[in-house]
MARTOR-151228 format. One line per 4 residues: number of its first residue (from 1); for each residue x, y, z of C-alpha. Coordinates in Angstrom, 1 decimal. Each point is the difference from the previous one (the first is absolute). Example, Ala and Ser with C-alpha at 12.3 -4.5 7.8 and 13.67 -1.06 7.14 Angstrom:
1	12.3,-4.5,7.8 ~ 1.4,3.4,-0.7;
END
This chain:
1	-3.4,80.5,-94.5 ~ -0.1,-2.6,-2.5 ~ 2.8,-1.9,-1.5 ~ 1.9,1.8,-3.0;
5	-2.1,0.4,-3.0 ~ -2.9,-2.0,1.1 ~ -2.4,3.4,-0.5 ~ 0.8,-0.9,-3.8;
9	-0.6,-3.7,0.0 ~ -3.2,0.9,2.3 ~ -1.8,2.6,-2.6 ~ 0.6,-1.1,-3.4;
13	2.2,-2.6,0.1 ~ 1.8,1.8,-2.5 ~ -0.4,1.5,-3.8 ~ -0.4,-3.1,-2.2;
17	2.8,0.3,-2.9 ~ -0.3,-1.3,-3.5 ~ 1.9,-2.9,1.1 ~ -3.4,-0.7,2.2;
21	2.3,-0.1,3.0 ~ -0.9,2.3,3.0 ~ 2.6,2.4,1.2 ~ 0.2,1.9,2.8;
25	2.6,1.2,3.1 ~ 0.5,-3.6,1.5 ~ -0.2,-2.4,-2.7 ~ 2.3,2.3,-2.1;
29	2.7,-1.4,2.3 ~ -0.3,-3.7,-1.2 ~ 1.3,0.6,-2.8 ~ 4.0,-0.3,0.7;
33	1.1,3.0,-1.8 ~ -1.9,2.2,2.1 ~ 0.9,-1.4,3.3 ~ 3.7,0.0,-1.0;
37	0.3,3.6,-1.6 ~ -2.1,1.5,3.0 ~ 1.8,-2.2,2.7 ~ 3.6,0.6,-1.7;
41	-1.2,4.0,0.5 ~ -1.5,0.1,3.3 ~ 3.0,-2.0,1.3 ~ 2.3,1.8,-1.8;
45	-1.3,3.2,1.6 ~ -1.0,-1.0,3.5 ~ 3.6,-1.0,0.4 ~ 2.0,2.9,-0.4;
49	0.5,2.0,3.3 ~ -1.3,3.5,0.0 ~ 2.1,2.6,1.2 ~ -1.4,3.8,1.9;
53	2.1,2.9,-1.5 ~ 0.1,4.2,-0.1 ~ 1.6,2.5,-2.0 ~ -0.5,2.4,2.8;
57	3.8,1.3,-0.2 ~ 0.0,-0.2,-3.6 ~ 1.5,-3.4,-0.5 ~ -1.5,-3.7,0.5;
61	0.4,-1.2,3.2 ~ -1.6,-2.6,1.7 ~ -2.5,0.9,2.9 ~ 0.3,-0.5,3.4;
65	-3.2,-0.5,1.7 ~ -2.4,-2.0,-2.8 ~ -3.2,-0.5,1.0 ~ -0.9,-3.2,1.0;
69	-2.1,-0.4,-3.1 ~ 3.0,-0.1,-2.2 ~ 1.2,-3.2,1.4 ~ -3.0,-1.9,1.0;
73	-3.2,1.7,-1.5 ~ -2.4,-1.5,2.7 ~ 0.2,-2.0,3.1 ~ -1.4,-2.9,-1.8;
77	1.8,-0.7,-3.1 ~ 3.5,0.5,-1.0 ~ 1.4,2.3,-2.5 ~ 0.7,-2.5,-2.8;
81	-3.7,-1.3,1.0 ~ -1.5,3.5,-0.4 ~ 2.0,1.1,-3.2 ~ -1.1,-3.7,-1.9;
85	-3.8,0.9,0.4 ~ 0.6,3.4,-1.3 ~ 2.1,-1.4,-2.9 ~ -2.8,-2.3,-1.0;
89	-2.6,2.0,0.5 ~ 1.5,2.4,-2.7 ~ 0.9,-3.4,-2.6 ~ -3.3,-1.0,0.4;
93	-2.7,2.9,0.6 ~ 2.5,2.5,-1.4 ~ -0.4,2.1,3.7 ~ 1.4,-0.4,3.3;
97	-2.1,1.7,3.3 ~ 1.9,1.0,2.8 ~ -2.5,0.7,3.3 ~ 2.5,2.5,1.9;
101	-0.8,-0.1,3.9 ~ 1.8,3.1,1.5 ~ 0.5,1.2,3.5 ~ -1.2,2.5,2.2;
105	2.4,2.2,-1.9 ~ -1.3,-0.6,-3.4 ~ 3.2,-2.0,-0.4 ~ 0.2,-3.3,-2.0;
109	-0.2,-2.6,2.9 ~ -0.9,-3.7,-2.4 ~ -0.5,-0.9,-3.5 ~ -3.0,-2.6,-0.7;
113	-0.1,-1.4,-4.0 ~ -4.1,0.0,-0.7 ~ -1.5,-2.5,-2.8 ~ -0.1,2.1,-2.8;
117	-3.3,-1.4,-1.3 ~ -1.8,1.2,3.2 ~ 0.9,4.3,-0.5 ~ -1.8,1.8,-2.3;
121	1.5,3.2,-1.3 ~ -2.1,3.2,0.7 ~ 1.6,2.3,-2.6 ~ 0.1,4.1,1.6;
125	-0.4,2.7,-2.6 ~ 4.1,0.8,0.3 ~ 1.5,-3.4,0.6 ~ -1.6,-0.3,3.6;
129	-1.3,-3.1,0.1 ~ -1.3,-1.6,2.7 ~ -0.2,-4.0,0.3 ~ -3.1,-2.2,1.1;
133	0.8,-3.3,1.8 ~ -1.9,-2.5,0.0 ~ 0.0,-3.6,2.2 ~ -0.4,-3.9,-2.1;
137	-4.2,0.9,0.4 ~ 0.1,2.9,-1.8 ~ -0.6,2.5,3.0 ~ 1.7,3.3,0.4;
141	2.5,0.3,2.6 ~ 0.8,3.2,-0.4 ~ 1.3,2.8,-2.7 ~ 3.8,1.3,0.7;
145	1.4,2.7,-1.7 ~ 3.8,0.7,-1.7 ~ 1.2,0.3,3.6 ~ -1.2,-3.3,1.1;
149	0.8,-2.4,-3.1 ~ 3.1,0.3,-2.5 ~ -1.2,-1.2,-3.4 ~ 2.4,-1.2,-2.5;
153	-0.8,-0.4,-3.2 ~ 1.7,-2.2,-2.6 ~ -0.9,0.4,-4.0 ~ -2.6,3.4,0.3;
157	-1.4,1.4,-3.3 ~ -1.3,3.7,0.3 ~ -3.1,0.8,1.6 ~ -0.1,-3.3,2.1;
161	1.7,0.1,3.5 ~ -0.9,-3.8,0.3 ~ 3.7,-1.9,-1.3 ~ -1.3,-2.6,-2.9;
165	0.8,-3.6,1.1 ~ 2.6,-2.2,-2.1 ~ -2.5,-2.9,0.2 ~ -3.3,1.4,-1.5;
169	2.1,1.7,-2.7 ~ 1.8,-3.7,-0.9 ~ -3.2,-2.1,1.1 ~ -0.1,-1.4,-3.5;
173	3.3,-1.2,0.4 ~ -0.2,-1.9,3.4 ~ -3.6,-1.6,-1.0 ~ 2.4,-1.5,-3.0;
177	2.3,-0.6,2.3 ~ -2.0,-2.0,2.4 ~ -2.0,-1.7,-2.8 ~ 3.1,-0.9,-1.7;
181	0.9,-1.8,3.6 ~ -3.8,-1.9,0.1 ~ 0.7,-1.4,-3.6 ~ 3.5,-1.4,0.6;
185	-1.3,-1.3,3.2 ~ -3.0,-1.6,-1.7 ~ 2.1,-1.2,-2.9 ~ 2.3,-1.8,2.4;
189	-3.0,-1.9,2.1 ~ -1.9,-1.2,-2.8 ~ 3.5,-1.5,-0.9 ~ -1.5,-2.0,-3.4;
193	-1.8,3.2,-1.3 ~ 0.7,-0.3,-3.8 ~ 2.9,-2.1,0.3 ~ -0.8,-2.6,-2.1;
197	-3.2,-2.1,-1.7 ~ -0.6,-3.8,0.9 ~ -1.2,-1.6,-3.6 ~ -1.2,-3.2,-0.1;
201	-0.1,-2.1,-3.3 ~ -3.6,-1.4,0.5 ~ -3.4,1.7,1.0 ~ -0.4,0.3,3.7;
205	-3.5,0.8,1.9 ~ 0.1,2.8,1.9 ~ 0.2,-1.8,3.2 ~ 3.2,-2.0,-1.1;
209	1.3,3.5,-1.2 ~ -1.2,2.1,3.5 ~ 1.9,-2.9,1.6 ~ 3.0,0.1,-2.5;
213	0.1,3.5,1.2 ~ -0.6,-0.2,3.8 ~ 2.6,-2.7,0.0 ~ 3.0,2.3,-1.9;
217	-1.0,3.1,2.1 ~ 0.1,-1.8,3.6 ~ 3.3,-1.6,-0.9 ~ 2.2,2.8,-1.6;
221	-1.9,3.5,0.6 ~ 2.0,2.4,2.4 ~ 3.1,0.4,1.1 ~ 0.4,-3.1,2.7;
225	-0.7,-2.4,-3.3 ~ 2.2,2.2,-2.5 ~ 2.6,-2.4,-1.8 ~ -2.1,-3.2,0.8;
229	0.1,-3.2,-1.8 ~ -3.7,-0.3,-2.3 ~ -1.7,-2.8,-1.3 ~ -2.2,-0.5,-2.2;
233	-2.3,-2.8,-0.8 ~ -2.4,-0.6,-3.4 ~ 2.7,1.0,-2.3 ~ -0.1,3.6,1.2;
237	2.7,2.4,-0.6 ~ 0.8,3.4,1.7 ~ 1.5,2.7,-2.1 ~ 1.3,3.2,1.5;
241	-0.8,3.3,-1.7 ~ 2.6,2.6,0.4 ~ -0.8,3.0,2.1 ~ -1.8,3.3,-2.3;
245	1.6,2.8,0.1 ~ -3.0,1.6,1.6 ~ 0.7,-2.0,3.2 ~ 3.5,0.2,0.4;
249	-0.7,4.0,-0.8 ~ -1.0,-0.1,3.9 ~ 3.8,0.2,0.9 ~ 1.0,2.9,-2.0;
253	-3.1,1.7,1.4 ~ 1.4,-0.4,3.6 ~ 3.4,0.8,-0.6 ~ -1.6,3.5,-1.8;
257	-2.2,0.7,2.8 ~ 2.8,-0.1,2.2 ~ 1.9,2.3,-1.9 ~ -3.0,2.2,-0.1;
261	-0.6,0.4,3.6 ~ 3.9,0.2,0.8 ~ -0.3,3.1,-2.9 ~ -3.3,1.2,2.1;
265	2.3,0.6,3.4 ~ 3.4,0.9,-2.2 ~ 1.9,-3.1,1.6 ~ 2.5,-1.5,-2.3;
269	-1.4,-3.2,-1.4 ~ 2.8,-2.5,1.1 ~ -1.1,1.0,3.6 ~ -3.9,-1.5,-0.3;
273	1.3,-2.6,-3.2 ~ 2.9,-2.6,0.4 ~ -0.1,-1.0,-3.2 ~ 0.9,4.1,-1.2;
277	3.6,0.9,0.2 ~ 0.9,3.4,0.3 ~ 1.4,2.2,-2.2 ~ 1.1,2.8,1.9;
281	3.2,0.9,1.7 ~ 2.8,-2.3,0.2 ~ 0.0,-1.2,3.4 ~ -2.7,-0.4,3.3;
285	1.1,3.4,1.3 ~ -1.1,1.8,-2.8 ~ -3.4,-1.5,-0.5 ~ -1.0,0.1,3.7;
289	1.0,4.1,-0.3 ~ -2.2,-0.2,-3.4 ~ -2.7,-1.7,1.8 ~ 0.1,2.9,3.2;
293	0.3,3.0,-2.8 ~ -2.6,-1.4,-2.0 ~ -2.3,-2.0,2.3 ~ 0.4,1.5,3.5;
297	0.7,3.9,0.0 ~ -3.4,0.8,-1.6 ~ -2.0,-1.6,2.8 ~ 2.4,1.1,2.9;
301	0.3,3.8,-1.3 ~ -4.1,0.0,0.0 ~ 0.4,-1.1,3.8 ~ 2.7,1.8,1.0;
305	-0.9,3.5,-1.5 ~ -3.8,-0.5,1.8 ~ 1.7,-1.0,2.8 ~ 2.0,2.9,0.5;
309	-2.2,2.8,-1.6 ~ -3.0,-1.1,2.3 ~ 1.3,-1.3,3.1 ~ 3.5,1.5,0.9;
313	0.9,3.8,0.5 ~ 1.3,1.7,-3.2 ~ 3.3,-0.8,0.5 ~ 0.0,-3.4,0.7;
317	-0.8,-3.0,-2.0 ~ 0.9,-3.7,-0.2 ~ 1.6,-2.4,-2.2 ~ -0.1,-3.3,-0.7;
321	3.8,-1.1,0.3 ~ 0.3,-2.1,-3.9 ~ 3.7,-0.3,0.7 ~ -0.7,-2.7,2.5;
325	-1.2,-2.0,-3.5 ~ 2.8,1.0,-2.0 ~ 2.9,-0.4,2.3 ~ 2.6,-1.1,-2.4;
329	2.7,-3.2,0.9 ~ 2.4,0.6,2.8 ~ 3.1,0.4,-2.2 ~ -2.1,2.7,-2.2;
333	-1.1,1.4,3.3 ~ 3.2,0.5,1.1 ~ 1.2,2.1,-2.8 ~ -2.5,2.7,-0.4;
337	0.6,0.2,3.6 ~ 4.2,1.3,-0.1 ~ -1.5,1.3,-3.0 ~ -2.3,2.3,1.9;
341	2.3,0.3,3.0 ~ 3.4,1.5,-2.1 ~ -2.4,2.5,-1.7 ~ -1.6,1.3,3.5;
345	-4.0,-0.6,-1.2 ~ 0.2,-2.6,3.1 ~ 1.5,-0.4,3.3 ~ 0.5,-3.1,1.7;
349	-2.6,-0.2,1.9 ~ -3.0,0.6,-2.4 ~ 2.2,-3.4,-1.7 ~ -0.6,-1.7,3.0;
353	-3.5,0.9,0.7 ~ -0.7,-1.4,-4.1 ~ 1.2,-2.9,1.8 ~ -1.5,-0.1,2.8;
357	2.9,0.6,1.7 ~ 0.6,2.4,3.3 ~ 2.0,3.0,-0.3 ~ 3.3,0.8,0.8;
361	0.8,0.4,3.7 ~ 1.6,3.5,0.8 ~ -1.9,1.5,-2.9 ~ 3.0,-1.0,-2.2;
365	-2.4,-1.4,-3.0 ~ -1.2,3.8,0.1 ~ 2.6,0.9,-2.6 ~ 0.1,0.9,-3.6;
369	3.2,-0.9,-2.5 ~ 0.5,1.4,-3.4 ~ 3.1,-0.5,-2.5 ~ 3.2,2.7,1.4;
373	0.7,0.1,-4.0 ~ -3.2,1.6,-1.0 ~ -0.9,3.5,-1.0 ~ -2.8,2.1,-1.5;
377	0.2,0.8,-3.6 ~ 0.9,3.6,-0.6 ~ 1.7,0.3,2.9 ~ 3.7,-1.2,-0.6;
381	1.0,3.3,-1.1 ~ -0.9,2.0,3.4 ~ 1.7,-3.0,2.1 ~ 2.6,0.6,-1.6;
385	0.1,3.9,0.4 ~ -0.7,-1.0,3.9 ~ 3.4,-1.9,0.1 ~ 2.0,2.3,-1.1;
389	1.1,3.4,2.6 ~ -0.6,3.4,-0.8 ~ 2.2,2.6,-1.3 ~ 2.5,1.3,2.1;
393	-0.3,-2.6,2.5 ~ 2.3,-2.4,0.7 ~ -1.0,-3.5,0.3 ~ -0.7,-1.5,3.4;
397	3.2,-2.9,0.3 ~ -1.1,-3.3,0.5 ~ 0.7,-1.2,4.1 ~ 3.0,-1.0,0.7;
401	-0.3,-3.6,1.9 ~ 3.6,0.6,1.5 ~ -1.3,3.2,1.7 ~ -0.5,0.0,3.9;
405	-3.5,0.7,0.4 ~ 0.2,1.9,3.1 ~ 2.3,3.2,-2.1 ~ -1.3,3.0,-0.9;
409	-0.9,0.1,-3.5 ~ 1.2,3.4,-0.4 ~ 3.0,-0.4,1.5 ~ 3.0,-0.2,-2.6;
413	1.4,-3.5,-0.3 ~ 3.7,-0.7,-0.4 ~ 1.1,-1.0,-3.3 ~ 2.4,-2.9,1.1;
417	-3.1,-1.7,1.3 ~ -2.7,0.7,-2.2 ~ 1.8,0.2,-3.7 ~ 3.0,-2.8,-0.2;
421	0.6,-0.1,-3.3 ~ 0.7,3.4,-0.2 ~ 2.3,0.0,3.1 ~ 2.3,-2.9,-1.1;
425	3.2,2.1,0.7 ~ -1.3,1.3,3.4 ~ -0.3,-3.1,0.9 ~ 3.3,-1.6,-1.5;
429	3.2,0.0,2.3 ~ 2.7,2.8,-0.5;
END
């Protein structure tokens, strides 16, 4: 197949935009903004691990035997490989194709990511849509049905099964973009564009005034020659002009247009802008958990829940593990962990597996603690009632630690030995 995109570049070369840029899959990604929002993603994405769980005896618990698929999708790419194309085929098409090869069994045996501009959706009178792929000449290679290839969409309106892409719906704003880009570069090779007027007190020919010209240009235009040393023969005299407004405009343009497409992708600003400080949370931990909430969770709960709805029995599913992002310091770490292991949510072994740890030999990590002092509320009064005996029956005497533990209990015990402060006189000489 051909290279990423290049079907777009091939046919139309892209929509032209009132900026009279072209715009189109690949050269969308020249702009900066877009490369870093959709890179920052992908990455962000790709590199969580997944993790294969069931609720078959009612409780999340991690599954035994995953299928291979879980942990590398195909034989010829690795997970974080596989899970980046899908990623960026939904940031930039705005859908991700999954060709499912199954087994003999009709079991899920590899995962391939298809180019999203080469299926065409098929739509079924009740959601059954079937999905017509094409190679780089245009030729059919086949038509696959739900079983065959997962479609995930991103932003869907009703009645369309095709996911809109983020980049024809902000094309206006990347051919700024890019345009803004041409003009600064432009501005900064001419180097002497507007800068300043050469007058000259007497009445030059043309020629003399070409060469005046030809001379000033070779010696001082670009950016080898900025901050030269001119000179100036005839009585000739160089006066700057200060830059318009409408040419230093080109800077705030940029710096919106970044803003714009960081907006498009929901990353926070300071992420694709250094000059942007952020404004929320109060340290790095909470704005990298702002950034997964905000960013991240809507693009890996549309993967996950297609994922497990369309590929895994019904009561298994996977999940991308996003507390390998937000593990907190060690100290903090540390705390919620006694925290968690006093109360009895956690035992330590599922500590030591969140840090990649082994368990406990002898299965003594296996164990759950909670607080002796605790009770439920509403209950003191009957723990109470349990404590104390029954009517008519005599309390049960504490053990006596003096007793030999080989007598019979119900044989009667003599008082000299077992009561001595009430046998002071038996015991006292005559």
């Amino acid at each position: 197949m051909a290279s990423d995109w290049e079907r777009d570049v091939e046919t139309s070369g892209g929509l032209r935009t009132a900026s009279g840029r072209k715009v189109n899959r690949r050269n969308s990604l020249q702009m900066v903004a877009v490369y870093a929002c959709q890179s920052l993603i992908g990455d962000a994405v790709a590199s969580l691990p997944v993790d294969h769980y069931t609720t078959m005896t009612g409780r999340k618990e991690a599954f035994g035997r995953s299928p291979r698929w879980v942990a590398q999708p195909n034989p010829y790419q690795t997970s974080y490989e596989f899970w980046f194309r899908v990623v960026i085929s939904l940031l930039s098409d705005g859908n991700a194709f999954i060709y499912t090869m199954r087994n003999e069994r009709g079991e899920v045996a590899a995962l391939y990511a298809l180019h999203p501009q080469y299926v065409a959706i098929l739509d079924g009178p009740l959601g059954d849509n079937r999905y017509e792929v094409t190679d780089d000449q245009g030729g059919i290679q086949g038509v696959y049905d739900r079983s065959q290839i997962l479609h995930i969409p991103a932003f869907t309106v009703p009645g369309a099964s095709r996911g809109l892409s983020p980049l024809d719906m902000a094309r206006e704003a990347i051919g700024l973009g890019l345009t803004a880009e041409e003009f600064g570069s432009r501005f900064f090779e001419q180097g002497t564009t507007m800068a300043g007027v050469i007058e000259h007190p007497g009445t030059p020919r043309p020629d003399e005034a070409r060469l005046l010209r030809d001379m000033f240009r070779k010696t001082h235009a670009g950016v080898k020659n900025s901050h030269s040393v001119g000179v100036l023969t005839g009585g000739a005299q160089f006066k700057p002009i200060t830059l318009s407004p409408e040419q230093a405009q080109f800077l705030e343009t940029r710096r919106f247009q970044k803003a714009e497409i960081a907006l498009l992708y929901r990353v926070p600003a300071y992420l694709v802008d250094s000059s942007v400080s952020s404004t929320w949370g109060t340290g790095i931990e909470e704005q990298n958990k702002f950034f997964v909430d905000q960013t991240l969770m809507p693009w890996i709960v549309r993967i996950e829940q297609a994922v497990s709805t369309f590929l895994l029995p019904g009561l298994q599913y996977i999940r991308f593990n996003v507390d390998a992002r937000l593990r907190a310091k060690t100290k903090d770490r540390y705390e919620s962990y006694q925290t968690a292991l006093s109360n009895g949510f956690l035992n330590a072994d599922e500590i030591r597996a969140m840090e990649d740890l082994g368990p406990l030999p002898k299965k003594l990590g296996q164990r759950y603690y909670r607080p002796l002092n605790l009770g439920v509320v509403g209950e003191e009064d009957k723990a109470a009632k349990e404590a104390k005996p029954a009517a008519g029956i005599p309390p049960v005497p504490p053990p006596n630690p003096l007793a030999d533990p080989n007598a019979d209990p119900n044989a009667q015990q003599d008082p000299k030995v077992t009561d001595q402060g009430n046998n002071e006189e038996a015991n006292t000489p005559g």
